[in-house]
N, CA and C atoms as an extended XYZ file, in Angstrom:
219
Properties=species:S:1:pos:R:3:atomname:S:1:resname:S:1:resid:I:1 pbc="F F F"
N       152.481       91.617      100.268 N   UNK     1
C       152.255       91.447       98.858 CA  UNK     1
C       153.533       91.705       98.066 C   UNK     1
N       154.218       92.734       98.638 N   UNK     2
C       155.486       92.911       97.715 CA  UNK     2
C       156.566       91.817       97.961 C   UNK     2
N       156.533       91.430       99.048 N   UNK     3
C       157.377       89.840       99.483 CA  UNK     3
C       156.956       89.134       98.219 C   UNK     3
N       155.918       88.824       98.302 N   UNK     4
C       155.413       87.352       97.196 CA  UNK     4
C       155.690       88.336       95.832 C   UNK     4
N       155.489       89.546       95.157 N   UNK     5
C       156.108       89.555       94.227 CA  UNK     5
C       157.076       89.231       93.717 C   UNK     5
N       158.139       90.241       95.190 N   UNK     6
C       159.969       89.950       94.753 CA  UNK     6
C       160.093       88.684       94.574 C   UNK     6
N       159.469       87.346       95.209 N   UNK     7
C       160.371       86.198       95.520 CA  UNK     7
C       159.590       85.387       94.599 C   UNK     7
N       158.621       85.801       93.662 N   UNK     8
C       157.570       84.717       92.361 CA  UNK     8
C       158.758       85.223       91.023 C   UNK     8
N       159.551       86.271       91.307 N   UNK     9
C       160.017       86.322       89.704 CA  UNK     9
C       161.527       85.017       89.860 C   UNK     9
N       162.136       85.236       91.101 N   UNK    10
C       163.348       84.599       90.737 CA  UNK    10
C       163.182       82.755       91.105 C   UNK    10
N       161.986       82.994       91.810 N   UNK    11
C       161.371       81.130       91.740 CA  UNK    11
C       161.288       81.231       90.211 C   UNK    11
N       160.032       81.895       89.347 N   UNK    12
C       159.552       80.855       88.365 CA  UNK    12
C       161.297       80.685       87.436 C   UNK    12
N       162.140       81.893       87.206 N   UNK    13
C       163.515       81.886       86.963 CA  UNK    13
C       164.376       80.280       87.002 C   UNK    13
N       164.459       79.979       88.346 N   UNK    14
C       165.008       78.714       88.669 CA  UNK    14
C       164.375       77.642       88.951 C   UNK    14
N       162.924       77.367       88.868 N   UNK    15
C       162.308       76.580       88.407 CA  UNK    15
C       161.898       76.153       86.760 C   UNK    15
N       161.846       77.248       85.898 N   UNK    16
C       161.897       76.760       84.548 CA  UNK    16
C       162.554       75.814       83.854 C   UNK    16
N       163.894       75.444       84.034 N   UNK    17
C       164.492       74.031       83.815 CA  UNK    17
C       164.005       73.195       84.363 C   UNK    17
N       163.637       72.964       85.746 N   UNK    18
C       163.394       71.749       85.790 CA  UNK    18
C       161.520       71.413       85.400 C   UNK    18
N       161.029       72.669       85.104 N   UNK    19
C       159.499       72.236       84.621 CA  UNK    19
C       160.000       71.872       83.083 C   UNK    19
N       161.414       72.575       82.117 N   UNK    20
C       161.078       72.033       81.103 CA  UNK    20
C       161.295       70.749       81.134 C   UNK    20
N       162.017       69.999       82.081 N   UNK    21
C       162.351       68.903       82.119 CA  UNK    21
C       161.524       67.919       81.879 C   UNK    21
N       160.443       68.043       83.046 N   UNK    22
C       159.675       67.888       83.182 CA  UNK    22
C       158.478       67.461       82.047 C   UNK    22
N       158.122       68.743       81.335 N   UNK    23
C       157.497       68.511       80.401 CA  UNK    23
C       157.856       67.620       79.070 C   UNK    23
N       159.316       67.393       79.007 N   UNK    24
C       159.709       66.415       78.200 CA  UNK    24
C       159.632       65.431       78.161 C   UNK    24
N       159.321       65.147       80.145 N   UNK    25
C       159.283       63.723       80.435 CA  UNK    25
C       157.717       63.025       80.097 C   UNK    25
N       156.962       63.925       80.346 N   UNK    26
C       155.653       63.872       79.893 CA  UNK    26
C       155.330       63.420       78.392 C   UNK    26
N       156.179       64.449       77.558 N   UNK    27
C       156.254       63.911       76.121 CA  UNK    27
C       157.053       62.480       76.016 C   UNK    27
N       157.851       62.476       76.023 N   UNK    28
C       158.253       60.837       75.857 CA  UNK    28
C       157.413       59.825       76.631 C   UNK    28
N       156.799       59.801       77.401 N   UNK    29
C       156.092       59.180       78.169 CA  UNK    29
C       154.893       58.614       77.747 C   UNK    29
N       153.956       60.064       76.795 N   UNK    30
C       152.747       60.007       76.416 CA  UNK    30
C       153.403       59.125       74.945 C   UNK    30
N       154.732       58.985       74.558 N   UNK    31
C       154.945       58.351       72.937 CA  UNK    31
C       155.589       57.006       73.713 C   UNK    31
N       155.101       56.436       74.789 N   UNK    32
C       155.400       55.077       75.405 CA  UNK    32
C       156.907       55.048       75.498 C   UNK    32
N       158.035       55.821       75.775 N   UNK    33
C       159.270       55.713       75.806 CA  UNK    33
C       159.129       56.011       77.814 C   UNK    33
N       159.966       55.206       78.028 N   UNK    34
C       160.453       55.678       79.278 CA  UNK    34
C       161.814       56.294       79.534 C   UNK    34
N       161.758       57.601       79.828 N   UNK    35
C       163.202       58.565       79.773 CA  UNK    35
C       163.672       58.728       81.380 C   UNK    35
N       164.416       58.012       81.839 N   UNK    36
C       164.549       58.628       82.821 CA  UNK    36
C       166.210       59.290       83.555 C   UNK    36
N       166.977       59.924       81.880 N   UNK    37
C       168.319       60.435       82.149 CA  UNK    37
C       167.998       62.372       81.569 C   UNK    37
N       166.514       62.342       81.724 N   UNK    38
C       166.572       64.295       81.489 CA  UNK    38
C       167.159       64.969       82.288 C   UNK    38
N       167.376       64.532       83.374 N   UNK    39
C       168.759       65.799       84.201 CA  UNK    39
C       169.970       65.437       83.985 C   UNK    39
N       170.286       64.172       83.164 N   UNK    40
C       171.513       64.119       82.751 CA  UNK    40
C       171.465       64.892       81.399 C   UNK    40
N       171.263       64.823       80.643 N   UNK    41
C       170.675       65.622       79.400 CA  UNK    41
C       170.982       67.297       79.566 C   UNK    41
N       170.312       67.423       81.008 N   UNK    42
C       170.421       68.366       81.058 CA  UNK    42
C       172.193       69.379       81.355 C   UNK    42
N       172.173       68.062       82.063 N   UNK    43
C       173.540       68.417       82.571 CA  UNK    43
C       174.943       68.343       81.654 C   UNK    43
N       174.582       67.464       81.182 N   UNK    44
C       175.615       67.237       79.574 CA  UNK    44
C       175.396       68.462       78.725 C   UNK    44
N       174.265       69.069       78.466 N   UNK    45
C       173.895       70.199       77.382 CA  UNK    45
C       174.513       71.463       77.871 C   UNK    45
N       174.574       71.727       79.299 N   UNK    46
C       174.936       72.996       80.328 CA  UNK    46
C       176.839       72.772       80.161 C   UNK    46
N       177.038       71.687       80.407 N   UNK    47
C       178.409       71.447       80.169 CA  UNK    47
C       179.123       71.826       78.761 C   UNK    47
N       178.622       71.034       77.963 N   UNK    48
C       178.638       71.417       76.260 CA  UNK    48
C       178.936       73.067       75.929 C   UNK    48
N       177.655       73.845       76.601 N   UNK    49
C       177.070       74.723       76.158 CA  UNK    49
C       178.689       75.635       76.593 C   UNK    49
N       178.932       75.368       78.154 N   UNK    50
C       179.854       76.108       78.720 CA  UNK    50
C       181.049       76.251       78.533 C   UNK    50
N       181.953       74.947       77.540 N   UNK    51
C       183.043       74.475       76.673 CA  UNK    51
C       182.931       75.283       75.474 C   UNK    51
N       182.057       75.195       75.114 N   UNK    52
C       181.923       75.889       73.454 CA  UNK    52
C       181.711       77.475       73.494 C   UNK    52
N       180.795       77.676       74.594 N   UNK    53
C       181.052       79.044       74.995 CA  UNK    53
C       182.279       79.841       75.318 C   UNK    53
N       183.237       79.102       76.250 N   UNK    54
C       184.209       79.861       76.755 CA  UNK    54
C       185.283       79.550       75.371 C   UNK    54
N       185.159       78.716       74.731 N   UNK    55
C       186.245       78.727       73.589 CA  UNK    55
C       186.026       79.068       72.726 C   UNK    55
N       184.489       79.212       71.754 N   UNK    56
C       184.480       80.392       70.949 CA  UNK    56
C       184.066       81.986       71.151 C   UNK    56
N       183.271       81.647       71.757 N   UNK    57
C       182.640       83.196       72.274 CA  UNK    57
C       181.655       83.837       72.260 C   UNK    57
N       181.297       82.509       71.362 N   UNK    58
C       179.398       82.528       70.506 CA  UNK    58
C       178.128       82.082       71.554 C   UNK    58
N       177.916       82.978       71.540 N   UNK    59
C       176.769       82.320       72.359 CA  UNK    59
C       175.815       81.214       71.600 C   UNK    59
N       175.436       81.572       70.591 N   UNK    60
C       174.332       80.536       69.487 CA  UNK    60
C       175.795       79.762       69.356 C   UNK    60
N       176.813       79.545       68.976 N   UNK    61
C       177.461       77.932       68.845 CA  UNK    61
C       177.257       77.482       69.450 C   UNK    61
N       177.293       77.962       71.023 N   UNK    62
C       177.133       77.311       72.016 CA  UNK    62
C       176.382       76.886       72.302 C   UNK    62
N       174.852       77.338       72.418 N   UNK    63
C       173.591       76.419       71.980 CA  UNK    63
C       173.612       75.403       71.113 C   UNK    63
N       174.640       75.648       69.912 N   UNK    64
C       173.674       74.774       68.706 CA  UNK    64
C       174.519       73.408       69.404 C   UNK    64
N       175.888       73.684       70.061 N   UNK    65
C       176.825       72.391       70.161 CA  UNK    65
C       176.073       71.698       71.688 C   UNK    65
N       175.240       72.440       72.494 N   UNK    66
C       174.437       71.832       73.757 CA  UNK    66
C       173.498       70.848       72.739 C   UNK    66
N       172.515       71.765       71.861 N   UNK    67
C       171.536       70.912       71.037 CA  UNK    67
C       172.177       69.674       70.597 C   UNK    67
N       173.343       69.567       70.104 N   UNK    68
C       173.804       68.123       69.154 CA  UNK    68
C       174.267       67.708       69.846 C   UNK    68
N       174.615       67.796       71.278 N   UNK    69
C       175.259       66.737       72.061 CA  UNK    69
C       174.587       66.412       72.907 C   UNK    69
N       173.324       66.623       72.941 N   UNK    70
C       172.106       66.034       73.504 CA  UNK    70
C       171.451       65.112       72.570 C   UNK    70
N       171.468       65.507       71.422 N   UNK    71
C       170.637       64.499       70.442 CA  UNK    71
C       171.578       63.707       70.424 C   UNK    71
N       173.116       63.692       70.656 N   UNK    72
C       173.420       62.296       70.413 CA  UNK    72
C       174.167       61.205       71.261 C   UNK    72
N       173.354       61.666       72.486 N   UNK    73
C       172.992       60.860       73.780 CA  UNK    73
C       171.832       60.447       73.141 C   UNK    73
């Protein structure tokens, strides 16, 4: 039992991206769009995030500049 504890926290951990992915794909899907570049998305936003991070220092710039360079893909 303590096996399946230790090893359910750092699964759901590194599974959460790709369920949010996931669930996005669902949303565009259910609004008749077919998306099928969300791990690029994803991967462009992680990149973004990691540029803006290491050069300002901000963590929230660094989000907000992942957010706008995803919306404008």
């Amino acid at each position: 039992m303590e096996i399946l504890l230790a090893a359910l926290g750092p699964g759901l951990r590194t599974a959460s991206p790709i369920l949010l992915a996931a669930l996005g794909g669902i949303f565009t899907q259910r609004a008749g769009v077919f998306n099928i570049a969300l791990e690029g998305y994803m991967l462009v936003g992680a990149f973004v995030a990691v540029v803006v991070g290491s050069a300002t220092g901000s963590v929230w710039l660094a989000v907000a500049a992942a957010v706008v360079a995803c919306t404008l893909l």
